[in-house]
PDBQT receptor file of N, H, CA, C and O in Angstrom, charges set to zero:
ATOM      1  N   UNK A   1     -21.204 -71.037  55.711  1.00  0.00    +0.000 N 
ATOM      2  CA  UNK A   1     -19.812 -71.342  56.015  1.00  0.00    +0.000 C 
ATOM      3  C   UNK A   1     -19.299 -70.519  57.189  1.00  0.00    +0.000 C 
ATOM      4  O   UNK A   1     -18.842 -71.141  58.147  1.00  0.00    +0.000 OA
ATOM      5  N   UNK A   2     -19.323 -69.115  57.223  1.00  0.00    +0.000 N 
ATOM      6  H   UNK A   2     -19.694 -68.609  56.444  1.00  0.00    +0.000 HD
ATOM      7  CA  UNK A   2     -19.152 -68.462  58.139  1.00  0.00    +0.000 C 
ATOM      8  C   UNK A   2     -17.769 -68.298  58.219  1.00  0.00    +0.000 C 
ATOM      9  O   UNK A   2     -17.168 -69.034  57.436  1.00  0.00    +0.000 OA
ATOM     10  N   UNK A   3     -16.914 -67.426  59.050  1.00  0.00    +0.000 N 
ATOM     11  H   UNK A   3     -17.402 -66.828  59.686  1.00  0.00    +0.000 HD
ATOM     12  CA  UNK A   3     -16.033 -66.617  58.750  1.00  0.00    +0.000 C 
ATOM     13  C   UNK A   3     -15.057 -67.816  59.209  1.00  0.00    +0.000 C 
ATOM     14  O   UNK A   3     -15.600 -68.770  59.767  1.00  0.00    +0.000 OA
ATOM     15  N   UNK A   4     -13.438 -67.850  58.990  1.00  0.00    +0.000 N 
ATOM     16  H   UNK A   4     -12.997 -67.075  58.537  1.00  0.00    +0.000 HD
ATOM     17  CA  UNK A   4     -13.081 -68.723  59.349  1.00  0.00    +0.000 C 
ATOM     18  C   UNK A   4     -12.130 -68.472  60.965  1.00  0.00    +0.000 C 
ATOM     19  O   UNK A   4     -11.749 -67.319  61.167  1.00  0.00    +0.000 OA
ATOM     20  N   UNK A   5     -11.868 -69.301  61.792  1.00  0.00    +0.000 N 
ATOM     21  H   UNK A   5     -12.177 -70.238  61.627  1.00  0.00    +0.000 HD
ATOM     22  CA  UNK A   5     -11.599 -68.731  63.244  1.00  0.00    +0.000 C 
ATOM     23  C   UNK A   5     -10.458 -68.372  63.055  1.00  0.00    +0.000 C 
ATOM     24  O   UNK A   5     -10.171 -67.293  63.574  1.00  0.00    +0.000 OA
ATOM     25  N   UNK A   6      -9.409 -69.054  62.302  1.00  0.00    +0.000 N 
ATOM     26  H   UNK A   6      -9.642 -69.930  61.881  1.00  0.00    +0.000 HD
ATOM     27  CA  UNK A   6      -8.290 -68.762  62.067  1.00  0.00    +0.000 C 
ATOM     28  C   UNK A   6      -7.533 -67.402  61.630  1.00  0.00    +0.000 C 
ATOM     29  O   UNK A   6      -6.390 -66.960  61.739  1.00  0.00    +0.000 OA
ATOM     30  N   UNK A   7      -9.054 -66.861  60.945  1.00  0.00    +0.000 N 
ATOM     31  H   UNK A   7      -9.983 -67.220  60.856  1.00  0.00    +0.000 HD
ATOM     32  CA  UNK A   7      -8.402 -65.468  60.518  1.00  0.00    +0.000 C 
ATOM     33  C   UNK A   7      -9.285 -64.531  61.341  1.00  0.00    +0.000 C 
ATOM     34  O   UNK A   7      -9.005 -63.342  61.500  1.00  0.00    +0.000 OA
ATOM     35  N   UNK A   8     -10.363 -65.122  61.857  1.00  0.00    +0.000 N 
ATOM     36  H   UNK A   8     -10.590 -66.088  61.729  1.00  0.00    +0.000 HD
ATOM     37  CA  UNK A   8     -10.372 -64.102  63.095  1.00  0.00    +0.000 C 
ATOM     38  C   UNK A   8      -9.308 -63.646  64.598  1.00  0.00    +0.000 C 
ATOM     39  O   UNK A   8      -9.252 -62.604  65.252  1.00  0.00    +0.000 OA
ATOM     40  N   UNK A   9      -8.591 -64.926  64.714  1.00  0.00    +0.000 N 
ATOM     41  H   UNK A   9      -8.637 -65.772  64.183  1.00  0.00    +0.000 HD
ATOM     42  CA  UNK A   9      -7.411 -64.727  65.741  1.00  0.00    +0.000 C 
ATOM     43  C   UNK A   9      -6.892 -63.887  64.710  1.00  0.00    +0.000 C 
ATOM     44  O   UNK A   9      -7.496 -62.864  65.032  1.00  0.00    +0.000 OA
ATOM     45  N   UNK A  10      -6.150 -63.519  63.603  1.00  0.00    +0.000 N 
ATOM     46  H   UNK A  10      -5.659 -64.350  63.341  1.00  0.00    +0.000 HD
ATOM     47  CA  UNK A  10      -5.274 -63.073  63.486  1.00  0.00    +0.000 C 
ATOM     48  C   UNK A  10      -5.398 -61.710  62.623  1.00  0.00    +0.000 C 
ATOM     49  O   UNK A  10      -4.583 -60.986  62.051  1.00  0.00    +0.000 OA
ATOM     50  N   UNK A  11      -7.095 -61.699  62.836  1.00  0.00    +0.000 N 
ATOM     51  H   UNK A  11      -7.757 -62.287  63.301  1.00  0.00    +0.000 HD
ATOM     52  CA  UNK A  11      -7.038 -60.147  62.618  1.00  0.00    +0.000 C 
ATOM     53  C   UNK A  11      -6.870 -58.841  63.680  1.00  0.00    +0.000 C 
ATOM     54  O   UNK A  11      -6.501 -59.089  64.828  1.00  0.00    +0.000 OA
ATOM     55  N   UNK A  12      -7.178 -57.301  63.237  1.00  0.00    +0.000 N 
ATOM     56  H   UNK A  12      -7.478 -57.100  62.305  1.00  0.00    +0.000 HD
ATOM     57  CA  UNK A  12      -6.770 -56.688  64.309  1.00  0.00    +0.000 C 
ATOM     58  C   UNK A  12      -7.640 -55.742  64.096  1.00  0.00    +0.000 C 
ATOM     59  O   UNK A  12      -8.356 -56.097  63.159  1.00  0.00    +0.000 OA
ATOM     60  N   UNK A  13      -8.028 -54.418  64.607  1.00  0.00    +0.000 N 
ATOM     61  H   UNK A  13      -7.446 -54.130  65.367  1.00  0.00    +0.000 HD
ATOM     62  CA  UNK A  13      -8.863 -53.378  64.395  1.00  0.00    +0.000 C 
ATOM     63  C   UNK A  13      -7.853 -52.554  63.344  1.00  0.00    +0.000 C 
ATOM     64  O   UNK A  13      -6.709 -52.339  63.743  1.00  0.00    +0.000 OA
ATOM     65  N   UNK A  14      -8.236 -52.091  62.030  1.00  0.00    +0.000 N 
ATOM     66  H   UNK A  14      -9.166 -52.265  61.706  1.00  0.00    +0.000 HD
ATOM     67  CA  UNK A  14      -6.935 -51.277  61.499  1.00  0.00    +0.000 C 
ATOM     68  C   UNK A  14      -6.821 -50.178  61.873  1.00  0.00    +0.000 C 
ATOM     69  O   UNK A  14      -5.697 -49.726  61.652  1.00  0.00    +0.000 OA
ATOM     70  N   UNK A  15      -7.868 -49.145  62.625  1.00  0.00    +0.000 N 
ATOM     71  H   UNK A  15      -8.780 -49.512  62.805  1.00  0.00    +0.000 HD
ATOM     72  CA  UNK A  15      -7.589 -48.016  63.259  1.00  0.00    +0.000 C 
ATOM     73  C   UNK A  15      -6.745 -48.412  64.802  1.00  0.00    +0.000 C 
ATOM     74  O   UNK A  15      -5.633 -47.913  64.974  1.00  0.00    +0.000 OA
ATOM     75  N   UNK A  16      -7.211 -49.123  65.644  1.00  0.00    +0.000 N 
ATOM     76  H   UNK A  16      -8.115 -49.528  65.504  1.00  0.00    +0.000 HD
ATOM     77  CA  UNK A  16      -6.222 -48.954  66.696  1.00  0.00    +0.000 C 
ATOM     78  C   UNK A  16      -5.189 -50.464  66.913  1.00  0.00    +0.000 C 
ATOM     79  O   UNK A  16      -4.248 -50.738  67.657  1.00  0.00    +0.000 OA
ATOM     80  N   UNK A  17      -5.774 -51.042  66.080  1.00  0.00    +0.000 N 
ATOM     81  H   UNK A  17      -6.539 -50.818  65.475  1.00  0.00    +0.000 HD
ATOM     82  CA  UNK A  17      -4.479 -52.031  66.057  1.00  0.00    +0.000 C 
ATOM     83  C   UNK A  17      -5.069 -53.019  67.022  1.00  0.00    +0.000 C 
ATOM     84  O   UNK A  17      -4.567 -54.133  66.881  1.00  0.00    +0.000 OA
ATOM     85  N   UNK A  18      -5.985 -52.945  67.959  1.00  0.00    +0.000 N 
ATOM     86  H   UNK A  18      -6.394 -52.039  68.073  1.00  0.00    +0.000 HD
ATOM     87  CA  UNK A  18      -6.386 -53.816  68.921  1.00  0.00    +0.000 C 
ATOM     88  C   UNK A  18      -7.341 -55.246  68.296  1.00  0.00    +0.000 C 
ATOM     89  O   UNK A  18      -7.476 -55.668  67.147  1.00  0.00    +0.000 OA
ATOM     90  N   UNK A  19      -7.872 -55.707  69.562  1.00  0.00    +0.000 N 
ATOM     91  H   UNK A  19      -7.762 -55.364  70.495  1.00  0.00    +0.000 HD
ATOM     92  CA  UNK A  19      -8.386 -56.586  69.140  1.00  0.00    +0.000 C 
ATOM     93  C   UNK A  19      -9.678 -56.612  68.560  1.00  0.00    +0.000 C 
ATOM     94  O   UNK A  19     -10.455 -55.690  68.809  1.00  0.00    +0.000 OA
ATOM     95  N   UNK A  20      -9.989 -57.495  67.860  1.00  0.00    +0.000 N 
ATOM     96  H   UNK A  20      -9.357 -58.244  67.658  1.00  0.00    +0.000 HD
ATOM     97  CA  UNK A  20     -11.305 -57.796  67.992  1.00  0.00    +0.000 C 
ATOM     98  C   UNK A  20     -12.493 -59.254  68.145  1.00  0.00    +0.000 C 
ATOM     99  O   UNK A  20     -12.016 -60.383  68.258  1.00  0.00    +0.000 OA
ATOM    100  N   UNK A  21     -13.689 -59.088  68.132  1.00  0.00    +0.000 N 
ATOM    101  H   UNK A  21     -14.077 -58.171  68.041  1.00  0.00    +0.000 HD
ATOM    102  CA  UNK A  21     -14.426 -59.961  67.990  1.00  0.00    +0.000 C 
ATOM    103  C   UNK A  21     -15.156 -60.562  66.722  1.00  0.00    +0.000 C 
ATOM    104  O   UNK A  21     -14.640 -60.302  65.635  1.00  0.00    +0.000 OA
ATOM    105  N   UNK A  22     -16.271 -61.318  66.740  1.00  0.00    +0.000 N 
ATOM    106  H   UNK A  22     -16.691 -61.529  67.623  1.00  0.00    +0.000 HD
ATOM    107  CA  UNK A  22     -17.247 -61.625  65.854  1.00  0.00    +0.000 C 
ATOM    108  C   UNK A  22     -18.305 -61.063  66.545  1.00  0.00    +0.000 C 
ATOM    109  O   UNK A  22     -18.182 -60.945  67.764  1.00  0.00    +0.000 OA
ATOM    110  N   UNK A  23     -19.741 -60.541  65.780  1.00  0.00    +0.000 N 
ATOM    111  H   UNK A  23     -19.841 -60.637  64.790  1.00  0.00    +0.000 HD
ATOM    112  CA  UNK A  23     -20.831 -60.648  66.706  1.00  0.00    +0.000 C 
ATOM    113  C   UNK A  23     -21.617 -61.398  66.754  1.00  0.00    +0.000 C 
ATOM    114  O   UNK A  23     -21.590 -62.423  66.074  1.00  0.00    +0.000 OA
ATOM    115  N   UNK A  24     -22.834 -61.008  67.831  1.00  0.00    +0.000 N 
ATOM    116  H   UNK A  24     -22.856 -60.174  68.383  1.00  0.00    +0.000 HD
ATOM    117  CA  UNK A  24     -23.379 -62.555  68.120  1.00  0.00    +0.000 C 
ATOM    118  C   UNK A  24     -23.995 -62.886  66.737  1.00  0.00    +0.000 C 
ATOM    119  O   UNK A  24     -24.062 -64.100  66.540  1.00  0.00    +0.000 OA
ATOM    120  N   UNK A  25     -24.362 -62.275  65.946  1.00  0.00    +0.000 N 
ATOM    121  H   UNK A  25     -24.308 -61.290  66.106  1.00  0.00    +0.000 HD
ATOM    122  CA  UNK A  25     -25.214 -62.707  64.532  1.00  0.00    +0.000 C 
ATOM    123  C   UNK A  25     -24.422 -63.128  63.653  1.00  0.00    +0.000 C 
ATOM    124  O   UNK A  25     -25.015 -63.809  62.815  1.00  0.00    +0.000 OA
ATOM    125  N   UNK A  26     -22.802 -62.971  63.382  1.00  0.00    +0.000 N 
ATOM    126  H   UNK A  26     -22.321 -62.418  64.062  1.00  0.00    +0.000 HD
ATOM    127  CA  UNK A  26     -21.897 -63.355  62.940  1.00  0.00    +0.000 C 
ATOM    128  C   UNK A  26     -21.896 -62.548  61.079  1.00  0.00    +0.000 C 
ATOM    129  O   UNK A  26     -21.609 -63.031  59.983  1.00  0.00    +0.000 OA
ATOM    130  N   UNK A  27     -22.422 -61.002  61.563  1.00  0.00    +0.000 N 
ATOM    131  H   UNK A  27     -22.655 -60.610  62.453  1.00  0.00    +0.000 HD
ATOM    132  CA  UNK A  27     -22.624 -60.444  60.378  1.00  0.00    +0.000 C 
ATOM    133  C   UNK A  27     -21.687 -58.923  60.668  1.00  0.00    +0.000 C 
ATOM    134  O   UNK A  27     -21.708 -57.874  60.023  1.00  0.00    +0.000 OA
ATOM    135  N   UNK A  28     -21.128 -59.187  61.533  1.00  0.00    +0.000 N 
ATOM    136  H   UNK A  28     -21.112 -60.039  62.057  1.00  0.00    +0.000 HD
ATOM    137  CA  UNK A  28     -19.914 -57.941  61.877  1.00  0.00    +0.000 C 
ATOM    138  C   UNK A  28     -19.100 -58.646  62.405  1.00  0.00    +0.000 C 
ATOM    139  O   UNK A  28     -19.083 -59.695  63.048  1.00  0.00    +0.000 OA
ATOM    140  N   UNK A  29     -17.977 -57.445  61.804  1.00  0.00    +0.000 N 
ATOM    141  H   UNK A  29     -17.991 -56.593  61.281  1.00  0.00    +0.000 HD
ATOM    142  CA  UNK A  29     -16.080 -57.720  63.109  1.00  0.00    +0.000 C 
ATOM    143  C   UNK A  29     -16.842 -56.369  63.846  1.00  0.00    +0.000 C 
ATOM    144  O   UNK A  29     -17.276 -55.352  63.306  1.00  0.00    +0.000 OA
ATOM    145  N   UNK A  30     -16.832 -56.830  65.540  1.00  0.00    +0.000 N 
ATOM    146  H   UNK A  30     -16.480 -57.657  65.979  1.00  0.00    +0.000 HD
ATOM    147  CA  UNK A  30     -16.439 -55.760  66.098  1.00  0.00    +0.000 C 
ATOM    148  C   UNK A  30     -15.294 -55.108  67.036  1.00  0.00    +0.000 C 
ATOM    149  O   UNK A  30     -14.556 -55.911  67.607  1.00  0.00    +0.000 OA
ATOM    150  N   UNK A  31     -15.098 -53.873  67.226  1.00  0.00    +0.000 N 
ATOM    151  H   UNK A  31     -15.698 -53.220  66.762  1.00  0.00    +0.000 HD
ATOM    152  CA  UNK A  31     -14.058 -53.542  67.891  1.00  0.00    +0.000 C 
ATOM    153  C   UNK A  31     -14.567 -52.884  69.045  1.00  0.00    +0.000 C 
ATOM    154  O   UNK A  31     -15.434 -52.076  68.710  1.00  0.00    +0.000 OA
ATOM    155  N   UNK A  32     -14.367 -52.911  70.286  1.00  0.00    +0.000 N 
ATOM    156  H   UNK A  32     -13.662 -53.567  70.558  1.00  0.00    +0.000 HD
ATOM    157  CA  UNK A  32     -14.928 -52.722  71.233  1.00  0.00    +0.000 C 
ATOM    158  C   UNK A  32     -14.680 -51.281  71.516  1.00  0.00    +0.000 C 
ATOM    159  O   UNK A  32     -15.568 -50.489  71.830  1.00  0.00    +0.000 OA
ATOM    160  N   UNK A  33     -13.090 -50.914  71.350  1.00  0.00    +0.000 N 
ATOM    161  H   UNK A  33     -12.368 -51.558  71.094  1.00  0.00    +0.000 HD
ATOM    162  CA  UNK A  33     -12.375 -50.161  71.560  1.00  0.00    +0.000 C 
ATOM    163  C   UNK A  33     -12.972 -48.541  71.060  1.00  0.00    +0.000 C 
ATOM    164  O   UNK A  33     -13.263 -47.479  71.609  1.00  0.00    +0.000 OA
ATOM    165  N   UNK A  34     -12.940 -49.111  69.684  1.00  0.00    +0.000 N 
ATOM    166  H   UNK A  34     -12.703 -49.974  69.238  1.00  0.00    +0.000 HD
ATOM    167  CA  UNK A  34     -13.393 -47.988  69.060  1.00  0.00    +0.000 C 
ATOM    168  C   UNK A  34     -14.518 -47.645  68.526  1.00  0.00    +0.000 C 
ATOM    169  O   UNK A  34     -14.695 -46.637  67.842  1.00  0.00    +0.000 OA
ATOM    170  N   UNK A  35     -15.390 -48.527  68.831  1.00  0.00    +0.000 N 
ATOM    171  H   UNK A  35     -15.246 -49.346  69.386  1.00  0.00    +0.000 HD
ATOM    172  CA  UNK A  35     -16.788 -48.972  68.795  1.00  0.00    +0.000 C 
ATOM    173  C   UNK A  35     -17.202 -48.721  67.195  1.00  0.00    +0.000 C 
ATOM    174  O   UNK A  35     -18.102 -47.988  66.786  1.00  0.00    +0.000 OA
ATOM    175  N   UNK A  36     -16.424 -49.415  66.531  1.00  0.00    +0.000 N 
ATOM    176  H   UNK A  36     -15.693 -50.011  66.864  1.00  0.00    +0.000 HD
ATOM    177  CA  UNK A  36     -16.808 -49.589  65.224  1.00  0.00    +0.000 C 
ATOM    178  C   UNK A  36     -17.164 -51.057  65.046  1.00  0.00    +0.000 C 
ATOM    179  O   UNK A  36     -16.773 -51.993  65.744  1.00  0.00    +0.000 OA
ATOM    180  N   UNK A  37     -18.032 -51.100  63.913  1.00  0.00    +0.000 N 
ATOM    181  H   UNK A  37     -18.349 -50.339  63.346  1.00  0.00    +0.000 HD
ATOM    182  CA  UNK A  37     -18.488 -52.608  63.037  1.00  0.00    +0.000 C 
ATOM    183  C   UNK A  37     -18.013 -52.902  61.582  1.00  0.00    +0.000 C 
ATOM    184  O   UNK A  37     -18.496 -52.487  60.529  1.00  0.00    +0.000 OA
ATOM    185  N   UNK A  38     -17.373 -53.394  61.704  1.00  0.00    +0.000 N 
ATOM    186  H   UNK A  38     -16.980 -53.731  62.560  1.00  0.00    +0.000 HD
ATOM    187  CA  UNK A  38     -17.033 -54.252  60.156  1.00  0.00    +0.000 C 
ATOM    188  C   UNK A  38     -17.988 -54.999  59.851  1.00  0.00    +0.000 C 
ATOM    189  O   UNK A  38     -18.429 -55.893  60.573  1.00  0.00    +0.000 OA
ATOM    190  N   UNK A  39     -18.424 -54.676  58.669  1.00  0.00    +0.000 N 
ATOM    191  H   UNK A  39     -18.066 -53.949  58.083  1.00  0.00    +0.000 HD
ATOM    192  CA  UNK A  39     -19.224 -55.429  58.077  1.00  0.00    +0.000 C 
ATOM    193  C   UNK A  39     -18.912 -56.646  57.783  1.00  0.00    +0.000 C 
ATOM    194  O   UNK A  39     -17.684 -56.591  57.707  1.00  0.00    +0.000 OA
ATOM    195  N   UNK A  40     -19.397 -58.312  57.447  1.00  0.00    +0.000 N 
ATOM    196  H   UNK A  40     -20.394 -58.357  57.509  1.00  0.00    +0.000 HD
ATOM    197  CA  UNK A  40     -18.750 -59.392  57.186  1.00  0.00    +0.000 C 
ATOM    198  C   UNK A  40     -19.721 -59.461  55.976  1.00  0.00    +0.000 C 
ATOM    199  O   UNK A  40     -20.914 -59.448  56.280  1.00  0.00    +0.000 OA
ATOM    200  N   UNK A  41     -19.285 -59.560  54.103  1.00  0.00    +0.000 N 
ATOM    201  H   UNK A  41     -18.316 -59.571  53.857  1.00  0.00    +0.000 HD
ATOM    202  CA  UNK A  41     -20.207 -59.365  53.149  1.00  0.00    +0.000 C 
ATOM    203  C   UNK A  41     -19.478 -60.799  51.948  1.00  0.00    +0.000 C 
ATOM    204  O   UNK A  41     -18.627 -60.666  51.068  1.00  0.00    +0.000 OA
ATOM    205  N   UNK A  42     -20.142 -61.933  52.338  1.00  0.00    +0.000 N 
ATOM    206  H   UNK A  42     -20.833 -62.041  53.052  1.00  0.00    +0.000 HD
ATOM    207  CA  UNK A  42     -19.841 -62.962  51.262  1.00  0.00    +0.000 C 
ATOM    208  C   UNK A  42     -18.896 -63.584  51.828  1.00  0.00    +0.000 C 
ATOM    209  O   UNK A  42     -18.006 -64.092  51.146  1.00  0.00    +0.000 OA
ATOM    210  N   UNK A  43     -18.907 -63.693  53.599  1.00  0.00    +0.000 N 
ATOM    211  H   UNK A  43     -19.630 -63.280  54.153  1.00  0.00    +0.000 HD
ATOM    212  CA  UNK A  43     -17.973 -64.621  54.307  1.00  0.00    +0.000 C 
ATOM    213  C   UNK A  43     -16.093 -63.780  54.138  1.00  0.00    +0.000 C 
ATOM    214  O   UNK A  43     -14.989 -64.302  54.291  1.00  0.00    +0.000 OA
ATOM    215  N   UNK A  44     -16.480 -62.354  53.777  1.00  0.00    +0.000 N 
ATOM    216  H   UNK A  44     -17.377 -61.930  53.653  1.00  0.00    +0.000 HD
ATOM    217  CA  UNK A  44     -15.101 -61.926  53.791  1.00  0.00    +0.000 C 
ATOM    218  C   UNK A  44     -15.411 -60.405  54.690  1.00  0.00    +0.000 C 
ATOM    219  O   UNK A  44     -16.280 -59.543  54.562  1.00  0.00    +0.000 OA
ATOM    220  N   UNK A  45     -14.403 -60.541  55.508  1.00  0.00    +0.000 N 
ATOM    221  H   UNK A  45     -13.696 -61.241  55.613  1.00  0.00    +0.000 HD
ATOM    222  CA  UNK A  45     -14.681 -59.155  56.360  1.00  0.00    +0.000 C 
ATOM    223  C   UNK A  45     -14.218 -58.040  55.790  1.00  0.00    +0.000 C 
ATOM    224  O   UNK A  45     -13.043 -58.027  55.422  1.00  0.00    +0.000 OA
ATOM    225  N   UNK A  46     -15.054 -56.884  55.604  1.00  0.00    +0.000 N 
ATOM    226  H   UNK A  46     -16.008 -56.895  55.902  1.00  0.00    +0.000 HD
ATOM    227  CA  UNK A  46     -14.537 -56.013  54.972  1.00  0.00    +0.000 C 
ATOM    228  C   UNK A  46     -14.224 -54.654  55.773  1.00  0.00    +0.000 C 
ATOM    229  O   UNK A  46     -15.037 -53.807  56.142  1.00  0.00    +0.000 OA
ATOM    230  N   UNK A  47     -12.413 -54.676  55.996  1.00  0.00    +0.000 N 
ATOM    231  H   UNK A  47     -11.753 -55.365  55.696  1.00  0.00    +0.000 HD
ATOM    232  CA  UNK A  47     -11.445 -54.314  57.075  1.00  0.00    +0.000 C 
ATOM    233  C   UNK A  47     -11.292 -52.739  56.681  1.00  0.00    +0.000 C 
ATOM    234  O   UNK A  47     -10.123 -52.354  56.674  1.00  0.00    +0.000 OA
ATOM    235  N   UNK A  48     -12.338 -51.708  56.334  1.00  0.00    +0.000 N 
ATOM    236  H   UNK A  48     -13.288 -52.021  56.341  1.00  0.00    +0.000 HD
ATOM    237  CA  UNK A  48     -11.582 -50.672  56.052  1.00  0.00    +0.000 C 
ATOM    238  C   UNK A  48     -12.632 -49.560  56.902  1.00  0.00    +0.000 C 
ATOM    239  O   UNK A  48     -13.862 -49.515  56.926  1.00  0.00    +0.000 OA
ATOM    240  N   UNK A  49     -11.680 -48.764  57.524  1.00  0.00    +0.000 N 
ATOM    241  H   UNK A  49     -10.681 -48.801  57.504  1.00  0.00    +0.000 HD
ATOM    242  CA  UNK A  49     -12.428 -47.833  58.354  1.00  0.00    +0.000 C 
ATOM    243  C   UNK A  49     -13.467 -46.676  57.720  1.00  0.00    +0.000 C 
ATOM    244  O   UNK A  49     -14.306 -46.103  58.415  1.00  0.00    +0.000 OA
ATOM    245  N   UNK A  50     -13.334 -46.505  56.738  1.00  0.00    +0.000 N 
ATOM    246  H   UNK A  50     -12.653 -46.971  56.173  1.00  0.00    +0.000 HD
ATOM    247  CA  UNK A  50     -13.887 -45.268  56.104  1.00  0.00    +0.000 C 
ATOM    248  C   UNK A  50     -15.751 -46.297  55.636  1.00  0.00    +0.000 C 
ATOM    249  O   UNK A  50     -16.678 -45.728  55.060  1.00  0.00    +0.000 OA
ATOM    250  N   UNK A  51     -15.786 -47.569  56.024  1.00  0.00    +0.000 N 
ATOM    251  H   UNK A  51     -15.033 -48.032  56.492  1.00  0.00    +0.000 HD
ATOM    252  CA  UNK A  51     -16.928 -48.484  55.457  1.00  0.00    +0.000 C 
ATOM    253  C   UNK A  51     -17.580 -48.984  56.815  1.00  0.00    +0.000 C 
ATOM    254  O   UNK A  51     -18.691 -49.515  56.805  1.00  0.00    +0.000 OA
ATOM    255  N   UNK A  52     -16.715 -48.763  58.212  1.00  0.00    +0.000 N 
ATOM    256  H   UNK A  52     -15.813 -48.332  58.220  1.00  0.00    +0.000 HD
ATOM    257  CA  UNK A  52     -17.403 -49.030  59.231  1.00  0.00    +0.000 C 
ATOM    258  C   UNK A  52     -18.070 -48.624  59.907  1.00  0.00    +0.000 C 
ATOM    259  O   UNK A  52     -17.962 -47.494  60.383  1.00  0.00    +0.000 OA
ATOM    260  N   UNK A  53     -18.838 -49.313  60.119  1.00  0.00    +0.000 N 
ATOM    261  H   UNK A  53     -18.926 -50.231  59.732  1.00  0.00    +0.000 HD
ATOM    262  CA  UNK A  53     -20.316 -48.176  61.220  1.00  0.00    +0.000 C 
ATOM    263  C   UNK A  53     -20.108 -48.156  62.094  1.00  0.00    +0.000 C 
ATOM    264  O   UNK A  53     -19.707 -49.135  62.722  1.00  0.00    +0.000 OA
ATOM    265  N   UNK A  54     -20.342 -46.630  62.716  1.00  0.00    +0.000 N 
ATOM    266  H   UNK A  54     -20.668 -45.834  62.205  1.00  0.00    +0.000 HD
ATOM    267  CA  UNK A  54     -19.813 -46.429  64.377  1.00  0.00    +0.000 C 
ATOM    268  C   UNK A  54     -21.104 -46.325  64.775  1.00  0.00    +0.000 C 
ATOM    269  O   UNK A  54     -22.095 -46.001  64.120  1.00  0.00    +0.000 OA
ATOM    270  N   UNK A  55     -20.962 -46.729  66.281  1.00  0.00    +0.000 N 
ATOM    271  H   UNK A  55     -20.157 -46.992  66.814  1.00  0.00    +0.000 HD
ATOM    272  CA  UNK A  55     -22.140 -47.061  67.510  1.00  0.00    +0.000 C 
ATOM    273  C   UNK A  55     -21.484 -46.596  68.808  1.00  0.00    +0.000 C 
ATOM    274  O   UNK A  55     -20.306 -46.464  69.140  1.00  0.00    +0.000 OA
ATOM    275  N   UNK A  56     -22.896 -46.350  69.564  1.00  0.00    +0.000 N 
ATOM    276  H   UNK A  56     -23.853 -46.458  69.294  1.00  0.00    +0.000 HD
ATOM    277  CA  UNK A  56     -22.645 -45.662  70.715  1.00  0.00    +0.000 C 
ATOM    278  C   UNK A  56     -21.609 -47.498  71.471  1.00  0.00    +0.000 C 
ATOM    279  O   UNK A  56     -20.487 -47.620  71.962  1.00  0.00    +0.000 OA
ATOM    280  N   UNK A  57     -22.588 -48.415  71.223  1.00  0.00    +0.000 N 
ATOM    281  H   UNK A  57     -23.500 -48.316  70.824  1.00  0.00    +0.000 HD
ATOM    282  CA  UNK A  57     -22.405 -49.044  72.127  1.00  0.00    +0.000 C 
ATOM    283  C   UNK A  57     -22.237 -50.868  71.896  1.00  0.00    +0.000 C 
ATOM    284  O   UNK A  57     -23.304 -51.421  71.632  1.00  0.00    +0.000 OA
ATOM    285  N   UNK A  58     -21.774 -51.210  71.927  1.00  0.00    +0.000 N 
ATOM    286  H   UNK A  58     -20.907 -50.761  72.141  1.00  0.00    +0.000 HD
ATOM    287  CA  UNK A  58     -20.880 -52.560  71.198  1.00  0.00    +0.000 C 
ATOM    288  C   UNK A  58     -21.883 -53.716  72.099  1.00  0.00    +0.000 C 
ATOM    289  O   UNK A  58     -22.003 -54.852  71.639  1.00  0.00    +0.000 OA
ATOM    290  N   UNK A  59     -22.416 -53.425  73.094  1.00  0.00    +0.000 N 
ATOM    291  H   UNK A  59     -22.318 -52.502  73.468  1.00  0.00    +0.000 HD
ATOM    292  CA  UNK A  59     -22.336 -54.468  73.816  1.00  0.00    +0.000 C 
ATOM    293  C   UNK A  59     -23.581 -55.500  73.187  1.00  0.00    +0.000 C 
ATOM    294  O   UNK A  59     -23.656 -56.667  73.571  1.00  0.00    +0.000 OA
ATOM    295  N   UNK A  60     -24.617 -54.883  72.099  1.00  0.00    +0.000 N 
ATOM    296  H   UNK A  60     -24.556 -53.935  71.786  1.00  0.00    +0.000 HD
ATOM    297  CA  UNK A  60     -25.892 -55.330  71.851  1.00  0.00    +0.000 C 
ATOM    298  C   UNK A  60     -25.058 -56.464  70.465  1.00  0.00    +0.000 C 
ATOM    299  O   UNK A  60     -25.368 -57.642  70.283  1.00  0.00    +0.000 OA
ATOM    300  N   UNK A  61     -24.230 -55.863  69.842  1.00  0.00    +0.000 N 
ATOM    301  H   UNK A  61     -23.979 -54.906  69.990  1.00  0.00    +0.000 HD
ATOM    302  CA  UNK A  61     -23.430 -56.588  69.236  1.00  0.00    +0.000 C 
ATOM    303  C   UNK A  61     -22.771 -58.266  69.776  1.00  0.00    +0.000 C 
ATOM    304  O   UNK A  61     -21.974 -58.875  69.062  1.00  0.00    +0.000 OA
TER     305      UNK A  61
């Protein structure tokens, strides 16, 4: 099924409030900004910073 687009427009990064993406595998939210990954687990993104994995570098995402 995959995540739905609608609530990807209208989500946000909850640490900086900015935007974000999907990645190309469609198994993270990422935030570019703060170079964290949300995990996406059972088609629901799971939005909490203390569960996101930080990376040097977003772009392989």
């Amino acid at each position: 099924m995959g995540i739905n687009k609608e609530l990807l427009d209208i989500l946000a990064c909850p640490k900086c409030k900015g935007d974000i993406r999907l990645s190309k595998d469609e198994k993270w939210i990422v935030c570019d900004n703060c170079k964290l990954l949300y995990e996406i687990r059972e088609d629901i993104p799971v939005m909490l910073i203390d569960e996101a994995k930080e990376v040097e570098n977003t772009d392989e995402y």
